[in-house]
C-alpha positions in Angstrom: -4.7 -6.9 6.6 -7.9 -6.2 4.3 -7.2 -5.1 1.2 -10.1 -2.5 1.7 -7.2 -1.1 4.5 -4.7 -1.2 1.2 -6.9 1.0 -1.0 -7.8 3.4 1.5 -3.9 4.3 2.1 -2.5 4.6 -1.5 -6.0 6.8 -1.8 -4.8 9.0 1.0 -1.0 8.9 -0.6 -2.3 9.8 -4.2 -3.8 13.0 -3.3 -0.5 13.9 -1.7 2.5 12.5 -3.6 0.9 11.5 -6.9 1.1 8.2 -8.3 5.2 7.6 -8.2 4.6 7.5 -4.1 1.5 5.4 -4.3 2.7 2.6 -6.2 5.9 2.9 -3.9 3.9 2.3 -0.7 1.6 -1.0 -3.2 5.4 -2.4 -4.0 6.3 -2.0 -0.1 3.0 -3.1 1.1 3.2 -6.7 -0.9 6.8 -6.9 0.0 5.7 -7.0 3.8 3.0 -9.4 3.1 5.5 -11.5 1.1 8.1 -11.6 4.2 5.8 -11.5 7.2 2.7 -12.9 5.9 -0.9 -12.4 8.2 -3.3 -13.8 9.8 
């Protein structure tokens, strides 16, 4: 997973739910990447 990918969705999320959701979605995102790690 790019982290180009990354950006683009908290991007899409910020101009919806604001900030709160968007750094939500960064802490869930690294979580995944912490447990199931990808190639």
């Amino acid at each position: 997973m790019s982290k180009q990918n990354v950006q683009k969705e908290e991007n899409d999320i910020e101009g919806e739910g604001g900030s709160f959701t968007s750094l939500m979605t960064a802490i869930l995102t690294a979580e995944c990447l912490i447990r199931y790690p990808t190639t």
